[in-house]
N, C-alpha and C positions, 0 to 999 in steps of 0.2 A: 661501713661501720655505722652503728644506730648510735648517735653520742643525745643523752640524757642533759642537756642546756638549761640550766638555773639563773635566771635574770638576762634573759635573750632579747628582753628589749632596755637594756642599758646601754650604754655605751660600748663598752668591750663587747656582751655580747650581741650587738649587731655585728659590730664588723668579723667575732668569729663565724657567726653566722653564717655571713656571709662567704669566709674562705673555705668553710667546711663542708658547703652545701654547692659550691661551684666546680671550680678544677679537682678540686680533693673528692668528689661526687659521696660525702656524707650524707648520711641522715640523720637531722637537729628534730628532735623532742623537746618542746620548751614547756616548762616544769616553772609555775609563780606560787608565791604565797596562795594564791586564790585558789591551786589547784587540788580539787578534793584529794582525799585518801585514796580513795576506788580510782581516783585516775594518776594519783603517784604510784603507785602500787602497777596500774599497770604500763608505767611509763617505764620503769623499773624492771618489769619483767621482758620490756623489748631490749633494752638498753644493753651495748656492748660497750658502754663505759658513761662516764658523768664527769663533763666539767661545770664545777660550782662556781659561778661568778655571782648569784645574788646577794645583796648587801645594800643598807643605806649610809651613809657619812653626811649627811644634813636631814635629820627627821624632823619634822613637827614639835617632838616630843622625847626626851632621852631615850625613854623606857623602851621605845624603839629601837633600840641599837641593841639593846640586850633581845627584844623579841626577833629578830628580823638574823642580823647577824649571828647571833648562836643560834636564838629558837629555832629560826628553820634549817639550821646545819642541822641541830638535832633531829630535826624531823625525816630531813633526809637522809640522814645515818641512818634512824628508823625502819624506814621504809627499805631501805640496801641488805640490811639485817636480816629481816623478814623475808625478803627475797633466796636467803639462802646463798648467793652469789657471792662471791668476791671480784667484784668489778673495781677495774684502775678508776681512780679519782682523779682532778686534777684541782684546785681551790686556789684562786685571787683573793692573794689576803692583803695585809698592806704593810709599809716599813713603821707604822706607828702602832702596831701591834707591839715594837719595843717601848713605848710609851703609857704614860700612867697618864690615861683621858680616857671617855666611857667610850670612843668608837674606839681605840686602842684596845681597852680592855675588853669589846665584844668582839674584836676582831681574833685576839689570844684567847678566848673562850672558843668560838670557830675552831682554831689551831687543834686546839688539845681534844675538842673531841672527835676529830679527825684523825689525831695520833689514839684515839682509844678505840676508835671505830678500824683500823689497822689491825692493831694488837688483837684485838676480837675476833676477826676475820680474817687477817691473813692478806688482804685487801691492799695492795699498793697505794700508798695517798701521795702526792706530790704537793707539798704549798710552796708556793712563790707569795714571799714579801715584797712588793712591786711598791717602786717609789709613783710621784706622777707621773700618769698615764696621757701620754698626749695622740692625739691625728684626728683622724675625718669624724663628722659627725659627733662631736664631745660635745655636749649641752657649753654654751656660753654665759657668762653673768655668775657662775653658782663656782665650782671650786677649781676652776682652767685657769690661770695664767694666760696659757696660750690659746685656748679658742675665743677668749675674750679678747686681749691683744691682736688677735689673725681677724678676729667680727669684726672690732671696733676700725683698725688701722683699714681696711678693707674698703669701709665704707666710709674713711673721713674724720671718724668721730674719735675725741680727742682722749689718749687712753693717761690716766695717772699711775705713775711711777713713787710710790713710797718712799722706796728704801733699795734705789738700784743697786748698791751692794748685796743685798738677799740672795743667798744662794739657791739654787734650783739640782734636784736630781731627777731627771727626765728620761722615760721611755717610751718609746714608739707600740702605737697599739699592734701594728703588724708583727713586732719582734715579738711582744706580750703573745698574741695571738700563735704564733707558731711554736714558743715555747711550752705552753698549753694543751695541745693538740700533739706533740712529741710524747709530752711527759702521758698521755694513754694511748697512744699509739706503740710507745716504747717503753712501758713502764718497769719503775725500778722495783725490788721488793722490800715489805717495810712503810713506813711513814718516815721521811724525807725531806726537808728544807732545801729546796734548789734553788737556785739562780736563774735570772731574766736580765737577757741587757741584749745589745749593749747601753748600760746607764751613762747616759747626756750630765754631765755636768754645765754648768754656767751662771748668772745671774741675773737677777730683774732687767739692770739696766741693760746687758748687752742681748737681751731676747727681744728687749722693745726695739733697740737698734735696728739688731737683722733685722727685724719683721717691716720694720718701716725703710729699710732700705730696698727688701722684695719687692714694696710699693712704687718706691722711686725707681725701680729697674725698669717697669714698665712704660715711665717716659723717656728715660737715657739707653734702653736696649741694651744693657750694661748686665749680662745676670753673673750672678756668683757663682761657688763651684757646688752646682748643685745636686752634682750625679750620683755621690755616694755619699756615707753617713752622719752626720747630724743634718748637715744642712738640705740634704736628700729628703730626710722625713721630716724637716720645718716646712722647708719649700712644698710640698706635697701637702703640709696640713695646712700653712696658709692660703694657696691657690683653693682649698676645699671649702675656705670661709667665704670667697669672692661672691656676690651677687650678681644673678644671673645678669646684670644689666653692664657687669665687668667681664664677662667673656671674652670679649672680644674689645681691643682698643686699635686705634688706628697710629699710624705710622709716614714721617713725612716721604713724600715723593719727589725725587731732582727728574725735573725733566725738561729738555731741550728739543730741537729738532729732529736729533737723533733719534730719541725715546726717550725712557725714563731709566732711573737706578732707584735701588728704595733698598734701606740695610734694614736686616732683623733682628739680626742675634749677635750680640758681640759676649766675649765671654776672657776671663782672666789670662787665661791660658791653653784656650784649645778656638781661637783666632775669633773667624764673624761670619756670618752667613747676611748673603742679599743677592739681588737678583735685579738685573735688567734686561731691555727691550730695547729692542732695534727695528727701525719702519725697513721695508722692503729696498734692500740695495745699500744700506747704511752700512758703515763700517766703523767699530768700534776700539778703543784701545789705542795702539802706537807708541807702545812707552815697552820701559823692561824694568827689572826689578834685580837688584843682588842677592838679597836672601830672600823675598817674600815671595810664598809659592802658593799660589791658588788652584783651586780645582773649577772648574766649569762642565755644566751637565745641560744641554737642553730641553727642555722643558715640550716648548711649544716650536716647531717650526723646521729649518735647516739652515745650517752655519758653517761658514768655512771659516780657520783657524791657521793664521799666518805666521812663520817664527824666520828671524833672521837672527844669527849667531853675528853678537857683535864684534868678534875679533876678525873671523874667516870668512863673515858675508853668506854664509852658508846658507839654503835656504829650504824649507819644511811645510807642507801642507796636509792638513787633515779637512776631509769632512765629514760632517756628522747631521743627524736630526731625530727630532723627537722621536720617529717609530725605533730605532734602534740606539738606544740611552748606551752612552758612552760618555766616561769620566773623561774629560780633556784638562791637562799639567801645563802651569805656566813653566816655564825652565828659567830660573835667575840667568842671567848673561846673554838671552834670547829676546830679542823685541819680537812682540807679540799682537796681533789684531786679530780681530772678529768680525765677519761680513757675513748680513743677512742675505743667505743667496735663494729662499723663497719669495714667495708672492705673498706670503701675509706676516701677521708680527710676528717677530723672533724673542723668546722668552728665555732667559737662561739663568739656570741659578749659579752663585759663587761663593763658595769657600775659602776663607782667606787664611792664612797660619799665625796670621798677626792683628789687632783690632790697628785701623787705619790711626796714625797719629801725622795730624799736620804739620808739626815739628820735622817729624822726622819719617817722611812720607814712603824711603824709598821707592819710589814711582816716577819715574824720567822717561821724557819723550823720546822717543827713538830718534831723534832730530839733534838730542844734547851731548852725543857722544858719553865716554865711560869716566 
């Protein structure tokens, strides 16, 4: 599909840009104010649809929001018209189009002549009222909350908090983006007010929270549950703020005679990941565990893996090594060790189902009985 892209170097549309011209193997036409008639015209004539994102909400100059946000819908109503086509629309408008302010009012000017550019045509229009837009690449400083917050906490620098009660209705630019891209790929017929979410509720003070707690993760190895929705696409837009010089941070090392142990990831609910090393002939472990079950995989080298059942004495050996990766299970009620039976370091990572707590270690030497 040729998609017709209006403000492709803003915000939203980079990142649709980007999904539309990737995996989804689109073809983006970017269509500016600058762009003559002769060349909307024939952007227009390639076009197997148009999503309108261009708009300002901080101009220079009011009179802007009326030229920029209607003027150019209308021009490119214009030009669609002319075209003879009825090509699906898609337009990023915003939730203050309910509001009586001049980008409000130029935004519901946009609206209505997109419902008249339908009527006329026949043309599917799709608007989404989109509350804030938040993720990658959001200009900072100017109207983010959060790319400023995710900048500022990122790099140290101290962010003020107003009015932490202030509420926030927040969406992700990927969801924004895919919504977008549905609504002319799938269009409905008519001029149409859809929905975009899922909309993030929250507030000042607990956005600066989380954000400065993603900071403090990276010294306690401590992360949140960051794998699915809201905190899924914070966590992803603050890691997007980090300075190249935060890429990468270091992590301490225990290490003895043996080798080392070094933990990575510890997490609320789905245990901790780390990994140690053992010198040649070393043997590690000697303890059993009643509920805590880990997984061990080698990495680098060859490992035998020792289990005595501590009622029956029974007794269990595996080996393994890096050429052929093989998951190895601790078994609660099983004392368990680890002997490096190569010739060079033994590397192995581990998975734990519980983040280690020194209180309450379950972790006993196979020497202490049950």
């Amino acid at each position: 599909m040729n998609l017709l892209l209006t403000g492709a170097a803003g915000f939203i549309g980079r990142n649709l840009a980007i999904a539309a011209t990737g995996s989804a193997g689109h073809r983006v036409v970017d269509v500016t104010r600058s762009t003559t008639h002769a060349e909307l015209a024939s952007a227009v004539a390639a076009a197997d649809a148009v999503i309108h994102l261009a708009g300002v909400n901080r101009p220079g100059h009011p009179r802007e929001f009326d030229e920029v946000n209607a003027g150019f819908t209308a021009v490119v109503c214009d030009a669609l018209r002319a075209d003879g086509r009825a090509l699906p629309i898609a337009f990023a408008s915003s939730i203050q189009a309910e509001l009586d302010n001049p980008y409000g009012a130029s935004k519901r000017a946009a609206e209505q002549r997109l419902v008249r550019h339908a009527a006329e045509t026949g043309a599917p229009v799709a608007i989404f009222r989109l509350p804030n837009v938040f993720g990658k690449w959001c200009p900072v400083h100017r109207h983010s909350v959060v790319a400023t917050f995710c900048h500022d906490i990122a790099r140290g620098i101290p962010i003020e908090v107003h009015d932490g009660s202030a509420g926030l209705k927040l969406i992700h630019v990927d969801d924004v983006v895919e919504h977008l891209l549905d609504a002319v790929l799938r269009p409905r017929p008519g001029a149409t007010f859809r929905e975009a979410g899922p909309v993030h509720r929250t507030t000042v003070g607990e956005l600066a929270r989380q954000i400065e707690a993603f900071e403090h993760e990276r010294c306690t190895l401590a992360v949140d549950r960051v794998g699915h929705g809201w905190l899924r696409a914070l966590y992803a837009t603050y890691v997007s703020y980090l300075p190249t010089a935060s890429f990468a941070y270091p992590v301490a090392v225990h290490a003895d005679a043996r080798g080392a142990f070094v933990e990575m990831l510890k997490t609320p609910d789905s245990g901790q990941v780390s990994f140690f090393t053992a010198h040649p002939g070393v043997t590690r472990g000697g303890h059993y565990h009643h509920a805590k079950v880990e997984k061990f995989l080698v990495v680098r080298g060859r490992a035998r893996f020792r289990y005595r059942h501590l009622l029956t004495g029974q007794t269990h050996e595996i080996d393994t090594d890096a050429a052929t990766p093989t998951i190895v299970d601790s078994i609660p009620g099983w004392a368990h060790d680890v002997t490096n039976t190569g010739e060079g370091e033994l590397i192995v990572m581990v998975w734990a189902n519980e983040v280690f707590d020194r209180s309450r270690p379950d972790t006993f030497s196979a020497g202490t009985g049950t």
